[in-house]
Each structure stands twice: as structure tokens, then as C-alpha cells.
N, C-alpha and C positions, 0 to 999 in steps of 0.2 A: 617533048613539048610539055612545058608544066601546066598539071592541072588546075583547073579553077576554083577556086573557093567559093563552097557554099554561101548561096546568100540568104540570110535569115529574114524571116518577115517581122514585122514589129509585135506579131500579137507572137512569134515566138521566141523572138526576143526577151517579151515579158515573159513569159510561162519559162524559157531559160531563170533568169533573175530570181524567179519566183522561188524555184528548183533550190538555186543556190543560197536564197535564205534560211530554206527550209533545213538544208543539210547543216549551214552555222549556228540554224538554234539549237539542232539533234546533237551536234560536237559540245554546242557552251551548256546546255542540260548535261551532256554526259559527264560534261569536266565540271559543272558544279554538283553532280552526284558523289562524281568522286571528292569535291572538296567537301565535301556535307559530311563523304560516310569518315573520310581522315578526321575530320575536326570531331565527329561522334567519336572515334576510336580514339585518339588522343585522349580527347576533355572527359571521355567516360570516365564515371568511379569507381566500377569495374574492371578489373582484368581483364584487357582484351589479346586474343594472339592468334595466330595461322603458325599449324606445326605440321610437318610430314611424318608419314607413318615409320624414318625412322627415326624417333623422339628427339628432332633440331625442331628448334623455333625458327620458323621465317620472318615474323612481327611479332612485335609487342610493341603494347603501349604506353606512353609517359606515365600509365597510373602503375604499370607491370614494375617497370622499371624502380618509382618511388615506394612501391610497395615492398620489394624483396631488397634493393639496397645495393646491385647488380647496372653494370651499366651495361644498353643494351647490346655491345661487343660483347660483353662476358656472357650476354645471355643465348645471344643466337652463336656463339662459339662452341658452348657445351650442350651435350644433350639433356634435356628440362628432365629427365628425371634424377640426373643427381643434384639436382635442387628438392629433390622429395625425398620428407622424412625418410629415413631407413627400413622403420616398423611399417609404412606404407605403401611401400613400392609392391610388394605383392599384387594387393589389390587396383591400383594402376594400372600396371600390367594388363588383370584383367577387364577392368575396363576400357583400355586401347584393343584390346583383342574385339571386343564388343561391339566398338567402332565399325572393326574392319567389316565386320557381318551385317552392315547397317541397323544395329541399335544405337539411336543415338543417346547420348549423357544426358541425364537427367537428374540434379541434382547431388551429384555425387562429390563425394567431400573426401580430402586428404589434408594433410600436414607439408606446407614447403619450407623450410630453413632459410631464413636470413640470412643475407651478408655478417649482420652481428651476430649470429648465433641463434636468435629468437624464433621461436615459431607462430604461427601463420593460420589458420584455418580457413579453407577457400572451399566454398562450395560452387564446382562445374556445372555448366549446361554446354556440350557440342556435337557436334555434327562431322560424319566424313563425306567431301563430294566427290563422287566420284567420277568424276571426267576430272579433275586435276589429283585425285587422289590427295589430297590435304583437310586437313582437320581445322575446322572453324571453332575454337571456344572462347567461353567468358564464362569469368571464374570473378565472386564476390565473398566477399573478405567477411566470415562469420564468425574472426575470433573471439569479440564480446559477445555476441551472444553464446558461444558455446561454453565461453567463462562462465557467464551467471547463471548457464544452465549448469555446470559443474558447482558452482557453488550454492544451486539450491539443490540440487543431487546431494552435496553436501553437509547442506544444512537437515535436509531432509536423515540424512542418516545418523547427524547427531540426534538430531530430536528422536529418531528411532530409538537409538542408544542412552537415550538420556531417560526417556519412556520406562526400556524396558530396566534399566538401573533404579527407576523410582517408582517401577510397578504400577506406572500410570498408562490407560490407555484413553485416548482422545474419540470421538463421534462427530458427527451433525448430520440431522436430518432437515431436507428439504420440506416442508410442510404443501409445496406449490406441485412439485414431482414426486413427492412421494419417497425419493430417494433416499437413502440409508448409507453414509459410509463410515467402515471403522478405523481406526488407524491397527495395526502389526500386534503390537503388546496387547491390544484390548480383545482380539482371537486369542492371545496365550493364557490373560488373564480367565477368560470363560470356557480355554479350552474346546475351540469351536472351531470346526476347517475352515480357511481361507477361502471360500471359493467366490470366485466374478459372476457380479449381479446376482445372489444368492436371494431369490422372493421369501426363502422361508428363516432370513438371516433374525427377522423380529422377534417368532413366535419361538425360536431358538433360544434365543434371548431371555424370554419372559420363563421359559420351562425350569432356568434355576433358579426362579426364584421360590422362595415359599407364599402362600397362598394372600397372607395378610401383607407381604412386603410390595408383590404385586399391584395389590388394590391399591396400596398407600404411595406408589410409583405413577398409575392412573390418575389420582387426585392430583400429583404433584405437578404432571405435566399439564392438566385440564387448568391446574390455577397458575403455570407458567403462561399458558397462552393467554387466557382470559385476561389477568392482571397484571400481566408483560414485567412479571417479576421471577429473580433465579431463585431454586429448589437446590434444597441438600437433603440427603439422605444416607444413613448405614444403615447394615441389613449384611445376613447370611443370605450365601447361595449353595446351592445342593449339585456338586456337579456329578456325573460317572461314575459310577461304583462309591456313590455315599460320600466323595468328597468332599468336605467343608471347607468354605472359603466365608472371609469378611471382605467386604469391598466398600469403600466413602465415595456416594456419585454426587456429583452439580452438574448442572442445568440451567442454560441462560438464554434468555429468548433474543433473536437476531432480528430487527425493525427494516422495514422500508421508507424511502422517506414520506409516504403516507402514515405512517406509524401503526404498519401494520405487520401485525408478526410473521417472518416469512420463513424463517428457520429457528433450529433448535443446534444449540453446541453443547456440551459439554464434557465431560473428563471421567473415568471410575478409575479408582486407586484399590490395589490390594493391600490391603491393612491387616491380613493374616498376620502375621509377623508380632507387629507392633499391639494387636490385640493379645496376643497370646504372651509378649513381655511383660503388657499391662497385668493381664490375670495372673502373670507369676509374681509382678510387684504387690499386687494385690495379696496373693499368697502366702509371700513374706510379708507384708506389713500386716495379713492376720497372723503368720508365726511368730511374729515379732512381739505380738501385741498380747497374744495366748502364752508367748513365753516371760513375756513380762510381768501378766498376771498371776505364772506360775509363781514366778520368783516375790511378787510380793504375796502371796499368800504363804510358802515357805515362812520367808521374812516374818509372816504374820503368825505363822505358825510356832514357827520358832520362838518366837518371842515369849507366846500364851504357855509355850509346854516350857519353856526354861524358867517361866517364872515360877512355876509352884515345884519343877523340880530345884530351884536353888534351896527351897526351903527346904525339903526332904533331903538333899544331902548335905547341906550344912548341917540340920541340926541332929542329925545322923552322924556324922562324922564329930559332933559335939557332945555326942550322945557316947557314941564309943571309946570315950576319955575317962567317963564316970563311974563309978563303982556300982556296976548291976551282976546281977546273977548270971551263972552260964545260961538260961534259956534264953534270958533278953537277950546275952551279948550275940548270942544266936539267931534272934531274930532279928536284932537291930541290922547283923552283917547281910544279912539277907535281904534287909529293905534297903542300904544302902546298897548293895552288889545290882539291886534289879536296878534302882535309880541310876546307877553309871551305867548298867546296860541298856536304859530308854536313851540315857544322852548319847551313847554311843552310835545307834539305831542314826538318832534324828541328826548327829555330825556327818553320819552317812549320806544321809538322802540330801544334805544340806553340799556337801562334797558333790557329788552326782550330779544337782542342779545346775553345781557353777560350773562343772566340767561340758555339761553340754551345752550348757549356753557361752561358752569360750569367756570366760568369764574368770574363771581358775588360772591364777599368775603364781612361778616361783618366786620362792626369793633365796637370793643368793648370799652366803656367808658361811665362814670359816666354819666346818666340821671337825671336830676330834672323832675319827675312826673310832677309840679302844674304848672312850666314854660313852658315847653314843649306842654302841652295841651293846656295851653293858649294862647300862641304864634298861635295855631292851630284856636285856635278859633276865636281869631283877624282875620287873615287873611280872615276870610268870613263876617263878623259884616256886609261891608258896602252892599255887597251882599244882607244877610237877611234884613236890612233895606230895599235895594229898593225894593223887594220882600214882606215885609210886613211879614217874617217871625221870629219865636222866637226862637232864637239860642239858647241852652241847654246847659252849663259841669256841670256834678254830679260828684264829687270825694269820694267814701265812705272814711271817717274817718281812717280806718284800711290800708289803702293804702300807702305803703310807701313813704316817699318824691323823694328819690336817691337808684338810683339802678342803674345795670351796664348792657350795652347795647348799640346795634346800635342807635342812635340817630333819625342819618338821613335816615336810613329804617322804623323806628317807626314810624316818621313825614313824611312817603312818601308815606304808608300805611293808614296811619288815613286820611291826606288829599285825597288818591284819595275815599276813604269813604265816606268822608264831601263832596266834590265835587258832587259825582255824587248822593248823597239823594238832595245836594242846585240843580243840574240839575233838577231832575225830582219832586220838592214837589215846591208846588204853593200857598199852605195856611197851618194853621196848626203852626208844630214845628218842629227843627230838633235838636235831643240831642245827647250827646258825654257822652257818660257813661264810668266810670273808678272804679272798683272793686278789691278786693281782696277776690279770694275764696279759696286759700288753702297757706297757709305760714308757717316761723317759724324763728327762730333768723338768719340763715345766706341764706333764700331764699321765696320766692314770686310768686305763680301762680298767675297773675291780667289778667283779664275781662275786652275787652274794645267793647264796645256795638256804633255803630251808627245808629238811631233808628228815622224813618221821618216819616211822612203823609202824602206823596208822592206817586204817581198815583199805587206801589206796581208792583207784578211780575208776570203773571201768572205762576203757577205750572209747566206747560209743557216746560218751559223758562229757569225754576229757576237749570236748571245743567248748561245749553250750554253757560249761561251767564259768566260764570267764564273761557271759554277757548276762545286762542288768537284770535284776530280779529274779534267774534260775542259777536253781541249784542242783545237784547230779540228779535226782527225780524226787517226784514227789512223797518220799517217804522221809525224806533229808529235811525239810521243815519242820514236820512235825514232831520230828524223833530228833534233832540237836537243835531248833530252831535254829534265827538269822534269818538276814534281808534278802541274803543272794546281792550284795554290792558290793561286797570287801573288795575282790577279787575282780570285780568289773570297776573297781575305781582304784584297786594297785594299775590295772592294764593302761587304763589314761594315764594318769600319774606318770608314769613310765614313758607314755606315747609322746608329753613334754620335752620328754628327756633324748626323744629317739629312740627308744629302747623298747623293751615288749618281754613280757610275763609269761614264761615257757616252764613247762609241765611235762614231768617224767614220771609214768606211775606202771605199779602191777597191781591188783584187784587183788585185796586181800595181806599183801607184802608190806606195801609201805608207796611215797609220795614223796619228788623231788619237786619245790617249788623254786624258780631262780632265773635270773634278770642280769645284765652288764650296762653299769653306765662308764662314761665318760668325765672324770672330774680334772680337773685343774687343781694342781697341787700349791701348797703355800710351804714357804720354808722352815723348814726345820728346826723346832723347839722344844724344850723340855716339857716335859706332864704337865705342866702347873697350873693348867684350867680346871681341874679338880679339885687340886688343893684351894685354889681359891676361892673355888663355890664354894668346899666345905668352909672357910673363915669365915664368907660372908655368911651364911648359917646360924654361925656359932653368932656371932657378932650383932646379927639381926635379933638372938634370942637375947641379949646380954642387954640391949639396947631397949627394947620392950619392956624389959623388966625395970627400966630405970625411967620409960616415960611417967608424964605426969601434968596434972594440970594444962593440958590442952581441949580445945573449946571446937567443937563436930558437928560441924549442919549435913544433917543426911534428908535429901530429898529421894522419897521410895508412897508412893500410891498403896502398894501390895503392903498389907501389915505383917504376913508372916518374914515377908523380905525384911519389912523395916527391923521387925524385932532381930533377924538373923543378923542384920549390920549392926543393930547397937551390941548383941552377944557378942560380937568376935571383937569390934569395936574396946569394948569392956577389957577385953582379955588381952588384946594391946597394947592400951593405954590405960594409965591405974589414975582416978580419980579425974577422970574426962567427963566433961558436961558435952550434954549432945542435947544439940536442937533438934525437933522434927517439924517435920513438914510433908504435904500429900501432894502439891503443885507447884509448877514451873513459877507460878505468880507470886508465891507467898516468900520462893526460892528467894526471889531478889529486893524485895522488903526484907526480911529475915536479916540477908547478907547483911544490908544498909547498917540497921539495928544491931547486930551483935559482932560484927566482926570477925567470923570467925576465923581459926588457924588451916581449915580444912572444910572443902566441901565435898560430899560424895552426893553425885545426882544421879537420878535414874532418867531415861531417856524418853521413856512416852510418859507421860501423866497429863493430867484434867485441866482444862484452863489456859495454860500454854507448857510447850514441851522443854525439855531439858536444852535442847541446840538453844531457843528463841531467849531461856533463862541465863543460860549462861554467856552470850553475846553484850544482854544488859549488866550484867553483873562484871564483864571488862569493859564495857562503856565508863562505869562509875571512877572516877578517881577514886576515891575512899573501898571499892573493892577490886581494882583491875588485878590488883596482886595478887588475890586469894586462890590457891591451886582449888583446880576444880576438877575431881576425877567423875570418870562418867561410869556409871554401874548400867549394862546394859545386858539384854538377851538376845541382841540382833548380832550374828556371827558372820552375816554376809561379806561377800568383798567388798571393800569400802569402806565399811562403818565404823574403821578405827579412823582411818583417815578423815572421813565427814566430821567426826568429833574434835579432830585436834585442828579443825580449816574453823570450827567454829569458837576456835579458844578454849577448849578444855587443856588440861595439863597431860593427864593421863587414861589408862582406859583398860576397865578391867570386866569378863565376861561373865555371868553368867550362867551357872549357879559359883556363886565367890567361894573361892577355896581360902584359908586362914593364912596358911604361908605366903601366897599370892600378895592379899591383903595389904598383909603384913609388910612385906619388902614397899607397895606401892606407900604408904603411909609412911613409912620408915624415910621413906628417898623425900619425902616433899616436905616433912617435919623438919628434918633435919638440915633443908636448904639454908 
């Protein structure tokens, strides 16, 4: 029999009904939770996913998907960590392990690879539940910012480097907190440890300084705050074991927009360096200046002692022409012999000057070997006679004739050789050896050896002897005289050339003095450079004798000069009128007025100088043509050249020798 069906009362009826709404609103809540959290999980701009612990995605979301470049097949296919960096997976690892021990992720960041290649930096937050055992995360995409933290990381470490390359170190202080920071290079610069939050980093600070730079660092900050204006300052600091530093600081005050000073910036530079460039430019431009002064005092020197010696050996050598008795001719030789030996002295020291001041230039030109040494050897013969000694030249065979080279450094060399072996050798022999040890068609190493029997050097002598102003000891001045510069100005000499002044001796035996240069050979010719000095000689006397009626402006200040050029003047030319004059000024009136065939000027005089006279005196048309030679006592380098840049014709030194004269006067008459 079928049972009956309940019958419900109306009030339970309702309370049914009631029941069953309540459960449709608990389903459409639940299904719009869920619609709420998908459309969260989708539209997040975050990385959203549910992954199992063994690294498969179960979801991800349309931001997961846009973001790595993966569609989501390819992403829940493979496991999420080979979408993680290579260099990262380590640490993943361990933080899934960490998971599993319920710590949850906080902030944890890795590298995932793009579908194109690119990477990604995602900083985690998740969670494992443990009743389904799945992993809840959300991962936000911090690659721009960990860019721009990279590239102020980066800039930070240029500016390090850029610091510590210009020796700058940066500061600012908080005037509100009190706070003090340095930059890296300004601990190197002060040599101060780096230590965090350092309270005693000021009083640090202030301990290099010296006492007055401190004070003056005080004021400067008191009148940066006050008058909201920047400070400069240099100043030494004293750091650790007495080391000195320079350092250049500024200081800038940093405003509120009440304009009120809130901080302090500024920068210290180490300027060791550049101070101590300075004080060497300094250095040299006093050695420069002291060397300059040298050299015109020289110059000035020069000048003063040649002029009264021109007089003394001109008319000396004028003197020894005339018919005097043996005691004058004796004593005249004697006043003449010491006057070559003062100008010899002051060629020295004049040589010496130019050589240290780099100043000393060769000059290059055809040499005759056999003339040359000969001419050398002359110049002592009468010497070795009264002496009783045996003069020596060997020339090996294989010795070229003509080669190209300073002349008169050669012959200034070898004489002070010759010299000082005829000084010091008293019997015996003194040879001039001349070699050839290594040659070939267009060049010549020669050997030239000065070799005496001469009282010799002792060993402990034989360095000091070659530097300026000493000689083997102090008995050697007073007992042969001399400068002590021969020998220290053959060694420069030489040093031009490459070469160097080497010494062989026994103490009491005898002295090899001897050098090898390098010369450059010329081709191959007969004698004839002798022979035709000697014709020009002859020629120059034959000519002289037949001058006449020529008309002579000699400008000369010094009367004993002047009278020594009208004497030789005389003796040149037979019934010559010679104008005088004492000034540059009267020079070129004079010219105007008499026209003459010949000017010889002297270079310094009253009123204006020889250069300023002789310029006007080629200005003139009526005088441009007048050869103008220049009589001077200034031997410097330069001072032929200065003369011929200002129009002179020719130029002859001081003290005027007659043959010299002669030839110059000869060349310009006869144009």
C-alpha cells in the first residue's frame, strides 16, 4: 500500500521557501566570489599563478602570459623553472624548499627569460596550503626599477671613479640633523677610515689642519651660513707621519623654500700634484731668469774686458813690428802673451756658459784632416822648442783628408789637449795621434789620441779632473795656473758629438788624452785648400799695398779702440781719409754727408746703438749701399746673426786682429 505524502502546513511551507532562497543566494555569492576573484586574477597587473610542489603551473594569468610571451599551453606544459634564469635557479630552489617548511615568500626576486630572449625581474610574495598542497603566488614585475637602480649604482660608481681620478672628494652636511656625509675619495684624500656613523669623523677632520687654516675654515663657514654665500679655500694639511698635502675646498649653502640655510655641500680637491708642478715651473722660470741674467752679465762682461783688451793686443802686436831693443821685445811678448791668455780664460768661461745653457750649436763644414792638425801643431812648435820638447803628428795612412764637421770645435778641443800636456810635460815628447778605426765609402770613426811625458794623473784625480772649475788638487792652480774648464768644455764639446773625453795615465810617466768621433766623409780631392789660402795671402798683401784714396767712417765710443782702427786702418790703406765718430746718431748724419766707401761701427755706443744706426743708414737711398761692418766684443751665440738680420754686411770680433781686418776690408772695397 503506497504511503502517504506528507502534508506541509503553510507556515512550513514558507520557512521551506525561505530555506531555499537562502541556499540560491549562498550558490550566486559563491559564484560571484568566484567571478570576482577570476576577473582579480585575470585583470591583475601582477603575475598571478597556482603551482604544485612539483614546479608545473596549474594557472596563470593573462598578465603571466603577456608578460613572459608564452602562451598559456606552453606555460603549464613545462615546468616554471626552466623559464628561470640559469644564474637563478639555485636560489629558487631554495626558496621552494622554504615553501614546503611553511615560510612563506616574501619579497623574493629572480630573473625569468622571455619568449624573445629578454629578461624580466619579478619580485614574489607566496604561500603553500597545505590541505591541497599547492603554491599560491604573485610575482610584480621590477625591471625598471632595478634598471635605474643599476644605473644609479652605476653612475654612483662612475662618479666614484671620476672622484678618485680628479682627486676630488664631495661632503654635505645637514645643519637640522647634525649629519656629516663623505663621499669614498675624500676618506682617501684625508686618509681617514671609513667607518658608519663615525661621531668623531669632524674633529678628525679639523686635526689636519694647521692652526691658522682652521680658524680661517671657521669664519668661512659662519659667513657661508650668515650671508648664504659660497667659500673657497687652499691651505696645507699635516696628515700621519708629517705628511703634507695641498687640498682647494668650496662650500655652498643649500636653502629651504623659507630661505633658510638647511645644508652645507661642497667638494675638497687634492692639488699636491699641481702645486708642486707649479713650484717646479716656478723653479725653472727662476732658473731661467737667473740663467739669463747670467748670460747677459757674461755678454756684459764680455763686452767691458774685450774692449780694453782689443787695445792691448792690437797695439802690442803693433808694437812687436817696430824696432825696439831685446828687453822691450821681451816685455812687450809678455804683455802680449798674458793678454791672449786673459781672452783665452774669458772664451772659456764664455764656451762653458753657452754649453750649459744649451745654447752651444755646431756648425758643420768641410774639414781638411792634414791642415787642420797642422795648423795645430804650428801653434805650439815655438813652445816645444823653448821647452826642449819633441812635438809629434802621426796621421795613419787610411785617414781620410776632408770630412764634414765643426772645424772650430775640433781645433778647440785638440788645442786645449795640446795645451795642457805642453803645460804639464817638461822633457820627453808630446804626440797628436790621428786614426782611423772603423770607416767605409760615405763615413769615418777617427781616433785622435794626445799622448805626453808629462808629470801624469794620479788615479784618484783622474774623474774630478774633467768637471768645471777642478783641477787634480789644489796645488795645480797655483803652481801652473788655469780655470779648470779646458777639459770640462773639450767633455761637452764631445758630448754634442756623442763621444766623450777618456784619460789614460801613470803618476809621474806620462798622459793619454783621446776621444772618437763620427764624421761624414766628402769626396776625394787634391791639397789645394792650402795652396789657396796661401795665394789669397799673398794676394791680400799685394792688394793693400796698392790701395788708396778710400774714404772710412769708423764709429768706436772707446778712444784707445778708435785709435787702434784708424792704426791698422793706416796700414791697409795708403792715403785714406777716415771720419770719426763716438755715436750711433752722428753714424747716420755723417753717412748722409760724406758718403763714405766703408763703415766700421761699433755695437754699443751713447745716444743710439750700432743695430738702431745701421737700420737708418739702409733706410737712406743715398746710403743703403754702404757696406757696414760691425766691430764688436759681444762673442755670444747669436750676435753675428743679430747683426747681419739688422743690415750690417759683415762682422768682425773683438780685440781686431790686422789680417782678419785686412781680408774683411779687402772683400768689401773691392766689390
Amino acid at each position: 500500500m503506497e504511503k502517504a505524502k506528507k502534508q506541509f502546513t503553510y507556515e512550513e511551507l514558507l520557512q521551506k521557501v525561505k530555506e531555499q532562497e537562502e541556499l540560491i543566494k549562498e550558490l550566486n555569492d559563491e559564484k560571484n566570489a568566484i567571478t570576482n576573484f577570476e576577473y582579480f586574477v585575470n585583470e591583475s597587473p601582477d603575475l598571478v599563478c597556482i603551482a604544485d610542489t612539483n614546479s608545473y603551473y596549474k594557472v596563470v594569468n593573462d598578465r603571466f602570459v603577456k608578460m613572459l610571451g608564452y602562451s598559456k599551453e606552453e606555460l603549464l606544459s613545462r615546468p616554471f623553472v626552466e623559464f628561470v634564469h640559469p644564474d637563478d635557479l639555485e636560489k629558487t630552489f631554495e626558496e621552494v624548499k622554504l615553501l614546503s617548511k611553511n615560510s612563506p615568500t616574501i619579497d623574493f626576486e629572480n630573473r625569468y627569460v622571455k619568449k624573445n630572449g629578454e629578461l624580466v625581474f619579478l619580485q614574489w610574495r607566496a604561500n603553500l596550503n597545505s590541505i591541497n598542497n599547492l603554491i599560491y603566488a604573485i610575482a610584480r614585475d621590477v625591471t625598471d626599477i632595478r634598471k635605474t637602480q643599476e644605473k644609479l649604482l652605476s653612475s654612483e660608481k662612475s662618479l666614484n671613479e671620476a672622484q678618485k681620478i680628479a682627486k676630488i672628494g664631495s661632503w654635505d652636511f645637514n645643519l637640522i640633523t647634525q649629519e656629516l656625509n663623505w663621499s669614498n675619495e675624500l676618506y682617501e684624500i684625508f686618509e681617514i677610515e671609513n667607518i658608519a656613523n663615525d661621531a668623531q669623523l669632524y674633529p678628525k677632520y679639523l686635526s689636519c689642519f694647521l692652526p691658522e687654516d682652521a680658524e680661517e675654515l671657521n669664519k668661512n663657514i659662519y659667513n657661508t651660513i650668515s650671508n648664504k654665500i659660497p667659500y673657497e679655500m687652499e691651505h696645507r694639511i699635516i696628515l700621519e707621519n708629517n705628511k703634507e698635502k695641498w687640498v682647494f675646498c668650496t662650500g655652498v649653502p643649500i636653502l629651504d623654500k623659507n630661505d633658510n640655510v638647511v645644508e652645507l655641500k661642497g667638494v675638497v680637491q687634492d692639488i699636491t700634484q699641481k702645486k708642486q708642478i707649479g713650484d717646479t715651473i716656478k723653479a725653472k722660470d727662476r732658473a731661467e731668469a737667473a740663467n739669463k741674467a747670467k748670460s747677459d752679465f757674461l755678454a756684459n762682461m764680455s763686452h767691458e774686458i774685450r774692449t780694453p783688451l782689443n787695445g792691448i793686443v792690437g797695439f802690442t802686436d803693433l808694437l812687436l813690428k817696430t824696432k825696439i831693443d831685446n828687453d822691450q821685445l821681451e816685455y812687450l811678448k809678455t804683455v802680449n802673451e798674458s793678454a791672449n791668455t786673459l781672452m783665452e780664460i774669458i772664451n772659456n768661461i764664455l764656451d762653458f756658459s753657452k754649453i750649459e745653457s744649451g745654447k752651444l750649436e755646431l756648425n758643420f763644414e768641410e774639414i781638411d784632416v792634414y791642415e787642420l792638425t797642422n795648423q795645430i801643431i804650428n801653434l805650439f812648435k815655438h813652445e816645444a822648442n823653448h821647452k826642449n820638447i819633441k812635438l809629434i803628428l802621426n796621421i795613419d795612412e787610411d785617414v781620410p783628408q776632408f770630412i764634414i764637421g765643426d772645424s772650430f770645435r775640433l781645433k778647440q778641443v785638440l788645442v786645449n789637449l795640446l795645451s795642457n800636456a805642453m803645460k804639464f810635460t817638461f822633457s820627453g815628447h808630446i804626440k797628436l795621434n790621428v786614426a782611423q778605426i772603423d770607416g767605409d765609402e760615405v763615413a769615418s770613426k777617427i781616433k785622435f789620441s794626445v799622448i805626453d811625458t808629462g808629470i801624469g794623473i794620479k788615479m784618484k784625480n783622474q774623474k774630478k779632473i774633467f768637471h768645471s772649475f777642478i783641477q787634480a788638487d789644489n796645488t795645480t792652480t797655483r803652481k801652473y795656473g788655469g780655470t779648470g774648464l779646458g777639459l770640462a768644455i773639450s767633455s761637452q764639446l764631445l758630448a754634442l758629438k756623442n763621444s766623450e773625453l777618456q784619460l789614460s795615465s801613470t803618476f809621474g810617466v806620462g798622459s793619454e788624452f783621446f776621444f772618437t768621433v763620427a764624421f761624414e766623409k766628402t769626396a776625394y780631392k787634391p791639397n789645394a785648400k792650402v795652396v789657396i789660402n796661401d795665394l789669397i795671402d799673398d794676394y791680400s798683401s799685394n792688394i793693400s799695398n796698392s790701395l788708396s784714396d778710400f774714404k772710412i767712417l769708423i764709429a768706436e765710443d772707446n778712444k784707445i779702440n778708435m785709435l787702434l782702427a784708424k792704426t791698422l786702418i793706416h796700414k791697409i790703406i795708403n792715403n785714406c781719409t777716415i771720419i770719426e765718430t763716438s755715436n750711433g746718431h752722428d753714424v747716420v748724419f755723417l753717412a748722409e754727408q760724406n758718403l763714405p766707401d766703408l763703415i766700421l761701427m761699433d755695437i754699443q755706443m751713447p745716444i743710439q746703438n750700432g743695430y738702431d744706426a745701421t737700420l737708418e743708414i739702409k733706410k737712406s737711398e743715398k746710403t743703403k749701399n754702404i757696406p757696414v761692418i760691425a766691430l764688436t766684443a759681444g762673442v755670444l751665440n747669436g750676435e753675428k746673426e743679430k747683426c747681419l738680420e739688422h743690415g750690417m754686411s759683415d762682422y768682425i770680433t773683438k780685440p781686431i786682429v790686422q789680417k782678419e781686418l785686412e781680408k774683411i776690408v779687402l772683400k768689401w772695397l773691392k766689390k
